[in-house]
C-alpha positions as a LaTeX table, in Angstrom:
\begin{tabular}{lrrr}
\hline
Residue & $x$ (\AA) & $y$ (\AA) & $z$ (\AA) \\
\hline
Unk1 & 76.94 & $-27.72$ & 110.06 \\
Unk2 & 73.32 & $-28.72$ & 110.95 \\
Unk3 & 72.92 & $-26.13$ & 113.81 \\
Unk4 & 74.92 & $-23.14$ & 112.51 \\
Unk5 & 71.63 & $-20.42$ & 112.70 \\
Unk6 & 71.71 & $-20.88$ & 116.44 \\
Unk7 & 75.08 & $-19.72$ & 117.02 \\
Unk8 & 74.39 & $-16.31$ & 115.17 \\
Unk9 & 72.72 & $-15.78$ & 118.82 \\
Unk10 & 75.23 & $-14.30$ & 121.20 \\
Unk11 & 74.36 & $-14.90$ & 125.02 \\
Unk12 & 75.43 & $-12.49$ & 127.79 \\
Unk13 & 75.97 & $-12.04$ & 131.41 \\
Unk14 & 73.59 & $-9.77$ & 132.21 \\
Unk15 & 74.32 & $-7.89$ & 135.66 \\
Unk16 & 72.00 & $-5.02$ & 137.15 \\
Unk17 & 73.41 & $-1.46$ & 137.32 \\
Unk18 & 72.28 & 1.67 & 138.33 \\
Unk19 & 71.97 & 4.33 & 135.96 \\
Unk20 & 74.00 & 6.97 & 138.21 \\
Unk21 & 76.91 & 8.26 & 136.49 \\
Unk22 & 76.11 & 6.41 & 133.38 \\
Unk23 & 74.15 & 7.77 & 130.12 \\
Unk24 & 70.68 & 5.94 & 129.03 \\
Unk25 & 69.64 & 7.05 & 125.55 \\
Unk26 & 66.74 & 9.87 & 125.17 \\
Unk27 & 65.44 & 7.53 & 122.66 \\
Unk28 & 65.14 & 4.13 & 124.83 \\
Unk29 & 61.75 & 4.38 & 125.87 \\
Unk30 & 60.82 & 3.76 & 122.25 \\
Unk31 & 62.44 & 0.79 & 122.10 \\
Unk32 & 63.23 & $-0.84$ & 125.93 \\
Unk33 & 61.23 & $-3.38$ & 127.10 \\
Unk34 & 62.06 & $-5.92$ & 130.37 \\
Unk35 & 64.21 & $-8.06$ & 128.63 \\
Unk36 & 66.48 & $-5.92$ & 126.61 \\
Unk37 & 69.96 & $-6.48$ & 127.38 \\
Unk38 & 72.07 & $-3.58$ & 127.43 \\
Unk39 & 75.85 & $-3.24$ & 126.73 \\
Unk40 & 78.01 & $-0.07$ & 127.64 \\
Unk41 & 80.16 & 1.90 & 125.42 \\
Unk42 & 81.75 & 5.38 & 126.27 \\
Unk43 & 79.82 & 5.41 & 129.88 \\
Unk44 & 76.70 & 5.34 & 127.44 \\
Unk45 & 73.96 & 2.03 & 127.50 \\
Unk46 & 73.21 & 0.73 & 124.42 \\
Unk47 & 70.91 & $-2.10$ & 123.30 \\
Unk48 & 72.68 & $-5.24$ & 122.59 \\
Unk49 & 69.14 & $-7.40$ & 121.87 \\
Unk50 & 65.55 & $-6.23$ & 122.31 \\
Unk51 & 64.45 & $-9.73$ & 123.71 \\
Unk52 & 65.12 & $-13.23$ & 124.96 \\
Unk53 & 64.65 & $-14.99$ & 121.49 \\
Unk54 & 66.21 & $-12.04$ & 119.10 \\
Unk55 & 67.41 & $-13.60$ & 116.32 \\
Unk56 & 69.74 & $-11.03$ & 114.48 \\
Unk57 & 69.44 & $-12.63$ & 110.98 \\
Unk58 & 66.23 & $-11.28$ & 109.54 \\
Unk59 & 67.30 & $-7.62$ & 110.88 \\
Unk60 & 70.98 & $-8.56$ & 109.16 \\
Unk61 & 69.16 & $-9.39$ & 105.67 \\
Unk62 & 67.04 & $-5.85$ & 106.59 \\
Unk63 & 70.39 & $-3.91$ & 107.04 \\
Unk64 & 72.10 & $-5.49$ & 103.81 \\
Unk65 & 68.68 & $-5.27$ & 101.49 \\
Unk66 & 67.10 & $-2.37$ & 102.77 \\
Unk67 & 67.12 & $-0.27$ & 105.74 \\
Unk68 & 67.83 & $-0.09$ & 109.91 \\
Unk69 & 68.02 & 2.60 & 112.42 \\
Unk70 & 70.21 & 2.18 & 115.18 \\
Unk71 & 70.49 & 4.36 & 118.50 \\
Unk72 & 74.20 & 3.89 & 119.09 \\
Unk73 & 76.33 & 5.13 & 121.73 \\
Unk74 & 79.09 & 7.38 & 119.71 \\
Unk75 & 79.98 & 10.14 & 121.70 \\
Unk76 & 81.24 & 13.36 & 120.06 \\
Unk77 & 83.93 & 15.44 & 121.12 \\
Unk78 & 83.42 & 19.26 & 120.09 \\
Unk79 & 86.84 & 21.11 & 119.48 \\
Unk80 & 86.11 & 24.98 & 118.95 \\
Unk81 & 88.48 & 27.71 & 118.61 \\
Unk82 & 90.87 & 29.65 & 116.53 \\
Unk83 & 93.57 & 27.12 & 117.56 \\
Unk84 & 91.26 & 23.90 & 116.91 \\
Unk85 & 93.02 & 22.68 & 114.02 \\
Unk86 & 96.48 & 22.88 & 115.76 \\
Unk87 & 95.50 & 20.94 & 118.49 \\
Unk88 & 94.02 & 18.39 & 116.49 \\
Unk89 & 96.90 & 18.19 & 114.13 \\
Unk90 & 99.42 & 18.48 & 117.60 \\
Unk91 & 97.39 & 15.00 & 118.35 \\
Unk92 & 96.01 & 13.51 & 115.53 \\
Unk93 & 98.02 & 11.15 & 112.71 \\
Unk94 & 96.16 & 12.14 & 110.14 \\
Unk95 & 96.31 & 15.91 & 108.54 \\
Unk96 & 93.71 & 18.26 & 109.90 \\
Unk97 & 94.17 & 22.18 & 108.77 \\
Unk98 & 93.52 & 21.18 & 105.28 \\
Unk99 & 90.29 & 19.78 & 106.04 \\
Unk100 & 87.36 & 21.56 & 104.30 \\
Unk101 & 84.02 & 22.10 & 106.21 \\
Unk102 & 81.54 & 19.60 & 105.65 \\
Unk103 & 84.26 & 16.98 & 105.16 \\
Unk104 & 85.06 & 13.82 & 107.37 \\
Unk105 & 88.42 & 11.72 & 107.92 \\
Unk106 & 89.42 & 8.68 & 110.15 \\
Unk107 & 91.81 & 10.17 & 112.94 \\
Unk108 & 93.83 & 8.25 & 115.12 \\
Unk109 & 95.65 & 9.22 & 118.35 \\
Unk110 & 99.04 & 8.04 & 119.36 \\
Unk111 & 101.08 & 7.87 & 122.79 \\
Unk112 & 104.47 & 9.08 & 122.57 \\
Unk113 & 105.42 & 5.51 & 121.73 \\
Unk114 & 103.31 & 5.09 & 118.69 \\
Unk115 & 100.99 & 2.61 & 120.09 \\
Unk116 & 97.17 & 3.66 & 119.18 \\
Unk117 & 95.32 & 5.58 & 121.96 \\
Unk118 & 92.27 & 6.46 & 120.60 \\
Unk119 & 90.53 & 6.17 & 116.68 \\
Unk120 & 87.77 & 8.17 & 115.69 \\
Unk121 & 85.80 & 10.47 & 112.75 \\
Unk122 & 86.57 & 13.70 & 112.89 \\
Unk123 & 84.60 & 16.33 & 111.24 \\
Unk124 & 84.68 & 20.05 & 110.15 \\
Unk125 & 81.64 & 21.74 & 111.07 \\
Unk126 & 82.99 & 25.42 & 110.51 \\
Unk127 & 86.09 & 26.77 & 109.99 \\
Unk128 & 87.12 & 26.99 & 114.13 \\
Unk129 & 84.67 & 23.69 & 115.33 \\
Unk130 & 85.36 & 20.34 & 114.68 \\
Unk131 & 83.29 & 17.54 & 116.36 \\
Unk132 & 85.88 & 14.14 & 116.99 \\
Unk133 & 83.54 & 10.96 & 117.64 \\
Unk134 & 85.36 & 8.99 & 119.44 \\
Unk135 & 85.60 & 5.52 & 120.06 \\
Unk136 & 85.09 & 4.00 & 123.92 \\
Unk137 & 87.81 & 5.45 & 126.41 \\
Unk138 & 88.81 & 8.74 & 127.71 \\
Unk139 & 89.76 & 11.69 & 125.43 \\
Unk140 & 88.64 & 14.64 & 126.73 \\
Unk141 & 91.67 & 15.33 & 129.37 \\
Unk142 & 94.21 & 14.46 & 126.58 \\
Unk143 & 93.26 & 17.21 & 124.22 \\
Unk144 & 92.35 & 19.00 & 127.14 \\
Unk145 & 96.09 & 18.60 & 128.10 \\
Unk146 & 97.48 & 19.18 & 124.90 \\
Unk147 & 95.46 & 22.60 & 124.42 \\
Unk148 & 97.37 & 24.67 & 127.57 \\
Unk149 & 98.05 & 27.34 & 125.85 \\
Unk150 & 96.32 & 27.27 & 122.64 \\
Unk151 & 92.85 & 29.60 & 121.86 \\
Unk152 & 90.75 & 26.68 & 121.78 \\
Unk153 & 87.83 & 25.20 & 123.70 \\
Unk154 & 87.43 & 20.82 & 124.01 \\
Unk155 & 83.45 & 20.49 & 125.22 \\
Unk156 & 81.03 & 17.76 & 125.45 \\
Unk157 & 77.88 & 18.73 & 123.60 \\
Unk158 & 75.64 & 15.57 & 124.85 \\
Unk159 & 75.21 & 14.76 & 121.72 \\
Unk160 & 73.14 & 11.10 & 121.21 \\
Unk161 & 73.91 & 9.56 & 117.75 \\
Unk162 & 71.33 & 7.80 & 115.40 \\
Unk163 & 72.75 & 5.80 & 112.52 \\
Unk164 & 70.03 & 4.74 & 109.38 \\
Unk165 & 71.99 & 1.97 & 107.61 \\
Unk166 & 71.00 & 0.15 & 104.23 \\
Unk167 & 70.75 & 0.83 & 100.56 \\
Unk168 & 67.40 & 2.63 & 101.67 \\
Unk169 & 69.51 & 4.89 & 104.13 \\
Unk170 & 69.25 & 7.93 & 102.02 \\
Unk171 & 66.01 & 7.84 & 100.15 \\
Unk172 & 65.02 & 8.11 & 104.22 \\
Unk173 & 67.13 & 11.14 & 104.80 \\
Unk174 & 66.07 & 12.80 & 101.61 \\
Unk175 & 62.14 & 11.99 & 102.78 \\
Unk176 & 63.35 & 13.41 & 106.46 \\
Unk177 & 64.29 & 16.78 & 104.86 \\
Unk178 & 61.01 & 16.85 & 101.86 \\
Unk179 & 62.83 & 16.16 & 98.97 \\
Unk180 & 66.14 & 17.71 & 97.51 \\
Unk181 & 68.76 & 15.32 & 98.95 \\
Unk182 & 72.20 & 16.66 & 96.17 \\
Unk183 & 73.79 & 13.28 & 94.32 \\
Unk184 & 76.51 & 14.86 & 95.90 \\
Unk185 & 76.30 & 14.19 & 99.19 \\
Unk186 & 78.99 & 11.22 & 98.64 \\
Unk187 & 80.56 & 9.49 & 101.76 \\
Unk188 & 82.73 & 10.81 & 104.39 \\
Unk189 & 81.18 & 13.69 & 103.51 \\
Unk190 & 78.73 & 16.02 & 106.03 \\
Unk191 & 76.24 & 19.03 & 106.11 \\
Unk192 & 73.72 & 20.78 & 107.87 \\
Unk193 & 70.22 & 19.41 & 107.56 \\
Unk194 & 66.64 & 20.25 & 108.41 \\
Unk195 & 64.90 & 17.21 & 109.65 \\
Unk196 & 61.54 & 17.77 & 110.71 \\
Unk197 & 62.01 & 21.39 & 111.21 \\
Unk198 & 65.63 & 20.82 & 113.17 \\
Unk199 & 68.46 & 21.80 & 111.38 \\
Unk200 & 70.84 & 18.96 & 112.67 \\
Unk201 & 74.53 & 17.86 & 111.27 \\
Unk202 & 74.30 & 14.71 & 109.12 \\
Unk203 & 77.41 & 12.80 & 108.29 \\
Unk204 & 77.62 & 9.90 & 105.29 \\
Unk205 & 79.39 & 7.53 & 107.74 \\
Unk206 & 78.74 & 4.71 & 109.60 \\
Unk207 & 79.61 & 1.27 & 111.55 \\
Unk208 & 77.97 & $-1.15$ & 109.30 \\
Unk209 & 79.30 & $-1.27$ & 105.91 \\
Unk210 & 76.23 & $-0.48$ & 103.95 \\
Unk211 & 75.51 & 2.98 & 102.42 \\
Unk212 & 74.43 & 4.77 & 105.51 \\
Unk213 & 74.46 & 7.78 & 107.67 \\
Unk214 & 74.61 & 9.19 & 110.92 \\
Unk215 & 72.58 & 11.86 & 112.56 \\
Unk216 & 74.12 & 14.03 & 115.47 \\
Unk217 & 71.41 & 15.44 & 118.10 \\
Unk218 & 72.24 & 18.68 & 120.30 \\
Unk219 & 74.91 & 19.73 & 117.01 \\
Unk220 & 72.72 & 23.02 & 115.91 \\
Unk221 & 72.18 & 26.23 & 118.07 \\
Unk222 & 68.99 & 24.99 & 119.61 \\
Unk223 & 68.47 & 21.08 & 121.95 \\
Unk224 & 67.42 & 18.38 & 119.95 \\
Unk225 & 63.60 & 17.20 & 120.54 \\
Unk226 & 64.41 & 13.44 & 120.56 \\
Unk227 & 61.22 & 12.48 & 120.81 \\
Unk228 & 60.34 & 14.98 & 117.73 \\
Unk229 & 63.03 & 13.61 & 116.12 \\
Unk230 & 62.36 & 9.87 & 116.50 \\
Unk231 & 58.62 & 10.28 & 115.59 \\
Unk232 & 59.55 & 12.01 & 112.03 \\
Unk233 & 61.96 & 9.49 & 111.07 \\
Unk234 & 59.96 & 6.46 & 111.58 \\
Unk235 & 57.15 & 8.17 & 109.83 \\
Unk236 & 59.48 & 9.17 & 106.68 \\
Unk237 & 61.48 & 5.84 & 106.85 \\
Unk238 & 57.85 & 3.72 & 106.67 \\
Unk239 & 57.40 & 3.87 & 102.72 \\
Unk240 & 61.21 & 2.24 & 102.67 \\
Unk241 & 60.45 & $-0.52$ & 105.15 \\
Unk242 & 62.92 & 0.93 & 107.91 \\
Unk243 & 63.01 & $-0.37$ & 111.35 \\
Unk244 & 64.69 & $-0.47$ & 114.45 \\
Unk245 & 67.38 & $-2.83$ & 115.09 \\
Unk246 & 69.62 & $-3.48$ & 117.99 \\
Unk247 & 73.21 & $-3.99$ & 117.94 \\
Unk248 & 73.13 & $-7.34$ & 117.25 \\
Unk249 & 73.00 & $-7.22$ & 113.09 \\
Unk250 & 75.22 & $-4.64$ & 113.29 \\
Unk251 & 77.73 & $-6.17$ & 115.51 \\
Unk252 & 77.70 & $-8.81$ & 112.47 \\
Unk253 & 78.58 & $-6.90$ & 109.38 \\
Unk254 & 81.11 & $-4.67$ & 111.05 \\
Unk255 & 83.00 & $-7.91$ & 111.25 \\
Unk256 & 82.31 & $-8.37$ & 107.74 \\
Unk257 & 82.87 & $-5.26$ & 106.77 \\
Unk258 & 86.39 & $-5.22$ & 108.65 \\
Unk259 & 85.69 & $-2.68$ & 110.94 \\
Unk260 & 88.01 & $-2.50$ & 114.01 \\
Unk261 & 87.34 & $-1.57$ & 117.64 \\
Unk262 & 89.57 & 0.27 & 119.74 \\
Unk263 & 90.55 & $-1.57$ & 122.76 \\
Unk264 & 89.26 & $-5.00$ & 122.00 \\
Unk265 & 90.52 & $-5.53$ & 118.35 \\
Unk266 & 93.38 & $-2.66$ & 117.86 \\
Unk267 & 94.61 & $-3.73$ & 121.41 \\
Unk268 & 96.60 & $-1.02$ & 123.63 \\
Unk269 & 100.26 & $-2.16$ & 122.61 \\
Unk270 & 99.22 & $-2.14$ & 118.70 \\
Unk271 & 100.92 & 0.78 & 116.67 \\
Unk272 & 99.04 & 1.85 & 113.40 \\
Unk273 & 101.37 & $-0.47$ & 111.57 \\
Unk274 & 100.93 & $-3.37$ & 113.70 \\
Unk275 & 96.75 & $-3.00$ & 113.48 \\
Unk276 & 96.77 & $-2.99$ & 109.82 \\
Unk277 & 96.16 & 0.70 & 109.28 \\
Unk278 & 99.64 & 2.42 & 108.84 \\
Unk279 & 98.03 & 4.55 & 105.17 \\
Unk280 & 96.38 & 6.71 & 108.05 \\
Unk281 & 99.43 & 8.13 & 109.41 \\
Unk282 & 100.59 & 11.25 & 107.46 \\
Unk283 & 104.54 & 11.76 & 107.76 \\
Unk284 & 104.60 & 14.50 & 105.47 \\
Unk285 & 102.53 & 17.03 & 108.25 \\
Unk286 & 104.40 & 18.75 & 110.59 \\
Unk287 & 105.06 & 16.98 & 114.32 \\
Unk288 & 102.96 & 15.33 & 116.26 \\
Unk289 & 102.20 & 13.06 & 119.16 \\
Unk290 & 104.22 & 9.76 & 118.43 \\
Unk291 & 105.72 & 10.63 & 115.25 \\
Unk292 & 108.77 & 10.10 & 116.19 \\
Unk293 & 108.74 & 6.41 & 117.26 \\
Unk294 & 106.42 & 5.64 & 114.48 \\
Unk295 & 109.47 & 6.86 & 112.00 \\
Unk296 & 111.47 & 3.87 & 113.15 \\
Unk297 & 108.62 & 1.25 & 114.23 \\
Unk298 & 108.41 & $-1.72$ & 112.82 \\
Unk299 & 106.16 & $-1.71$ & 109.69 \\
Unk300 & 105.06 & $-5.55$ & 110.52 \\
Unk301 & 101.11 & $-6.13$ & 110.41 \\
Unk302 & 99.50 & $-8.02$ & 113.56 \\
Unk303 & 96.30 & $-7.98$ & 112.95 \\
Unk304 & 94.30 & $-9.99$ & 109.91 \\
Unk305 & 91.25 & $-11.72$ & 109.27 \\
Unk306 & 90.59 & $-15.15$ & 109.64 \\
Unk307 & 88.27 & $-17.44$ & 107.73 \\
Unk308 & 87.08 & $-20.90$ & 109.07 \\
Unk309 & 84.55 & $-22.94$ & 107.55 \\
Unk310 & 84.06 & $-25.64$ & 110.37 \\
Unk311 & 83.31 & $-23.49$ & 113.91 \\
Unk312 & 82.32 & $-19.80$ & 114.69 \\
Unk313 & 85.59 & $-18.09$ & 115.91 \\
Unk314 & 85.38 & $-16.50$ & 119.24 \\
Unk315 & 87.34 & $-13.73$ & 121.39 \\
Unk316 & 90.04 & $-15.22$ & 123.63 \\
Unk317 & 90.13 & $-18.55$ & 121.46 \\
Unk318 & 94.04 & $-19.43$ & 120.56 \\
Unk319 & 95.14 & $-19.69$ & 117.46 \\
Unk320 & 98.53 & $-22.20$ & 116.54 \\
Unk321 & 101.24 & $-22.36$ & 113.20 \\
Unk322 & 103.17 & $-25.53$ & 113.35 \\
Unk323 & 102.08 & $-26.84$ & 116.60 \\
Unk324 & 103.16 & $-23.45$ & 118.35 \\
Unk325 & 100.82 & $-20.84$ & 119.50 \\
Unk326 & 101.05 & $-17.75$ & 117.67 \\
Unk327 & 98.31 & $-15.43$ & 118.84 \\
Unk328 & 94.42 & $-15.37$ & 119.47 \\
Unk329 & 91.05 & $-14.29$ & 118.21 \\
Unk330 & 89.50 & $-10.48$ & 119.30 \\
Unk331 & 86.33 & $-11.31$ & 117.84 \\
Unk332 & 84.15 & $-13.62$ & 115.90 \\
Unk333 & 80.91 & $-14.69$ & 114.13 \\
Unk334 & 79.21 & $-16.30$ & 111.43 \\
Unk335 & 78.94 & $-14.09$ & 108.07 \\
Unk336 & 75.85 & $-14.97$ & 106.57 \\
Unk337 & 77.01 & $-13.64$ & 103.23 \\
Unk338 & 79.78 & $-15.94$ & 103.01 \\
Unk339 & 78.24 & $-19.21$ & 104.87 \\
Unk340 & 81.85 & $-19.12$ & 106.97 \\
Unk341 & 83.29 & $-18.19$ & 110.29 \\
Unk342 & 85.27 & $-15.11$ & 110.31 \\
Unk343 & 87.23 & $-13.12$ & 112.91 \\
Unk344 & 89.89 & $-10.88$ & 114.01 \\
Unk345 & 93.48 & $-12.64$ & 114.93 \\
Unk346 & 95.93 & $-11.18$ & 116.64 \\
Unk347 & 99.24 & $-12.58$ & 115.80 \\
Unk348 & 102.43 & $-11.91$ & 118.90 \\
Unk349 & 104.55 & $-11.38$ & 116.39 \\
Unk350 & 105.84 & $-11.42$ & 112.55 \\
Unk351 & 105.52 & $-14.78$ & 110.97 \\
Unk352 & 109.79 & $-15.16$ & 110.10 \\
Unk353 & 110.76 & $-15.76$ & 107.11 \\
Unk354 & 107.35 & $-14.78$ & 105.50 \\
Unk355 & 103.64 & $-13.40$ & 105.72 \\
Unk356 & 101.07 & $-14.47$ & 107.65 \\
Unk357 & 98.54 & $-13.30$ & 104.98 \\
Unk358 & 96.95 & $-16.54$ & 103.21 \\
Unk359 & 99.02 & $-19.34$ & 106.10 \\
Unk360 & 96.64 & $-22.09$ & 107.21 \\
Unk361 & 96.52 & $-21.96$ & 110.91 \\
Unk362 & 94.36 & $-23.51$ & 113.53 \\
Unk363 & 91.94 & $-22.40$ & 115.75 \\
Unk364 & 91.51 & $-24.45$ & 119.32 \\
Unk365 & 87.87 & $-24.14$ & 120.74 \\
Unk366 & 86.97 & $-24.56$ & 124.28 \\
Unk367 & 86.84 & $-28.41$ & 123.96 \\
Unk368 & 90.10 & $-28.28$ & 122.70 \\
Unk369 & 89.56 & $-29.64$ & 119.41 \\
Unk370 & 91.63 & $-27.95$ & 116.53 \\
Unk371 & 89.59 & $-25.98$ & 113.34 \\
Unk372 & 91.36 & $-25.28$ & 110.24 \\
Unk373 & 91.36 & $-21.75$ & 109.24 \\
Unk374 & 93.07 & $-19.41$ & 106.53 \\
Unk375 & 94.63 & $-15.88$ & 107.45 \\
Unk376 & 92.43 & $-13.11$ & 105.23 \\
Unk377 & 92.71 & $-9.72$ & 104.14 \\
Unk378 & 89.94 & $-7.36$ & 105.60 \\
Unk379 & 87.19 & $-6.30$ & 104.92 \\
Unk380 & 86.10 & $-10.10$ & 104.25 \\
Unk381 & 82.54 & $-8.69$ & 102.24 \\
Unk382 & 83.28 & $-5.90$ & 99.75 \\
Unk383 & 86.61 & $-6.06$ & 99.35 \\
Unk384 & 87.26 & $-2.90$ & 97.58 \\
Unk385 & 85.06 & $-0.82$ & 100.08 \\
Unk386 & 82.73 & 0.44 & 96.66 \\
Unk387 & 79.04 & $-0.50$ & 99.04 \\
Unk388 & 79.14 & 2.76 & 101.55 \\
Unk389 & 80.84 & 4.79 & 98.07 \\
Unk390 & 77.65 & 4.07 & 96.07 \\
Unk391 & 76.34 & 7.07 & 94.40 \\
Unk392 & 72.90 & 8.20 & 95.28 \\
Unk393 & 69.97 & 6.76 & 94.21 \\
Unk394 & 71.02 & 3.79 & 93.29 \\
Unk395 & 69.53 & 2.36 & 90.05 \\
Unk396 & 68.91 & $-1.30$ & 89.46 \\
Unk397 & 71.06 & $-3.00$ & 86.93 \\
\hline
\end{tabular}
């Protein structure tokens, strides 16, 4: 495939919209120029390319080798109040009272039928106050619904997210805060850090893959000074070679990294089974919101990778199993890493009389011609998850 680098490049429709009722980033005017393109996530804008001949390859190599900063659009949900952890148990899949503070954990939300509302991170910043970032929809009247009654308190702290990805990511955090960063600090864990003389919550998460973490604005008891901010981690993050990136690379190795979107990939009549990610609902807590049907759902998966050496798989294209359709891609790209196509595909329904793990099936483009491809496990690019685990600082073999 002669011409594969150019399809790496992702074109968009690109209408104009006002900024009225929608959120533009306190950091953009480091970063915006005329011909950034801007997608929307959670009613926030978020840079999608910086210009009209991006090419998100060298940033990719960047984010895998050493070190990006992304202003993402993540919007945290704070839960505060005696009766937090019972609403967020009442709603949540996963289990919440045993959290301990400065501890993270993937939390999905369920309708009463056990298909996925909402996924997330939650996090324990005290014993009462949790902060739930959510992916894009509405959330805030459902646990506002499902707290009548209970002595607790759902806010929106306008809090803008910045996520440093990269093997680099945390010699730049331990620069931010003048030395001291604990081996410790392991991921999906989360503390309280001074950065440039703001103490601001720091989590060891993030969308990419890569060691990484993510940096909450407006989470202590004074505003954030973005620009403040901005200026002191660019300065610390210069001796690693860190620069901004837009979404682009990123978009990239969350594919690779098998990282699902709610909405587009888990779509709205997926259970937790049916999206591949049943280990995150806990049976043995006490009730809540679509237990029940989940107890007698079907346990079939739905949703797999897909790996196809001879075009780039897109959303929307169809995928067939013995001449008969049986379901479509939610996203697609290039992985650089492997030299391949990979994607999301969404099978309509169990594959009888087997597993659609490791079938052949085949992809039809827009021309209508027919690609080969083979049905993966995710993630397709660190299989056993150990990159974002790595323990801090990394040595060289």
């Amino acid at each position: 495939m002669t011409t594969k680098k150019h399809f790496y490049i992702e074109s968009f429709d690109t209408i104009e919209l006002s900024l009225y009722r929608y959120g533009r980033s306190p950091f953009a005017k480091h970063y915006v120029t005329d011909q950034t393109v801007f997608g929307m996530y959670c009613n926030r804008f978020y840079p999608l390319k910086t210009d009209d001949n991006e090419d998100p390859i060298p940033q990719y190599w960047k984010l895998r080798k050493e070190v990006l900063l992304y202003d993402v659009p993540e919007k945290p949900l704070e839960i505060i109040g005696p009766d937090a952890a019972v609403l967020l148990d009442k709603v949540l899949t996963c289990r919440v009272g045993t959290m301990k503070v400065g501890r993270c954990r993937y939390g999905i939300a369920c309708h009463d039928d056990g298909t996925v509302l909402m996924d997330g991170v939650l996090m324990r910043l005290a014993e009462d106050r949790f902060w739930y970032v959510k992916a894009n929809g509405e959330f805030m009247s459902w646990l506002k619904a499902h707290a009548i009654g209970l002595d607790v308190e759902v806010r929106d702290p306008d809090s803008r997210v910045i996520q440093i990805q990269g093997p680099k990511s945390l010699d730049v955090l331990n620069a931010t805060m003048g030395g001291g960063l604990s081996a410790d600090f392991k991921y999906f864990q989360a503390g309280w850090f001074v950065i440039g003389g703001q103490k601001l919550w720091v989590s060891r998460t993030g969308w990419t893959g890569e060691m990484g973490i993510e940096i909450y604005c407006n989470s202590g008891s004074e505003p954030t000074d973005h620009d403040a901010l901005w200026a002191h981690l660019f300065a610390c993050g210069e001796p690693f070679g860190m620069a901004f990136s837009s979404a682009s690379s990123m978009g990239i190795r969350r594919i690779e990294s098998g990282i699902l979107d709610n909405g587009s990939d888990i779509e709205p009549d997926l259970t937790p089974f049916g999206a591949g990610l049943g280990q995150f609902v806990n049976f043995k807590k006490e009730a809540f919101i679509g237990r029940a049907a989940l107890e007698t759902a079907d346990r079939t998966q739905l949703l797999f990778g897909l790996t196809c050496a001879g075009t780039i798989p897109a959303a929307g294209v169809q995928v067939y199993h013995d001449q008969k359709h049986v379901g479509h891609l939610t996203i697609g790209t290039w992985s650089p890493t492997l030299d391949v196509g990979i994607g999301y595909v969404r099978f309509l329904e169990p594959l009888v009389g087997g597993d659609w793990l490791g079938q052949t099936v085949m992809l039809q483009d827009e021309a209508g011609n027919m690609h080969e491809s083979v049905v993966d496990t995710l993630p397709f690019v660190d299989k056993e998850k150990q990159i974002p685990r790595a323990v801090w600082p990394l040595t060289s073999e």
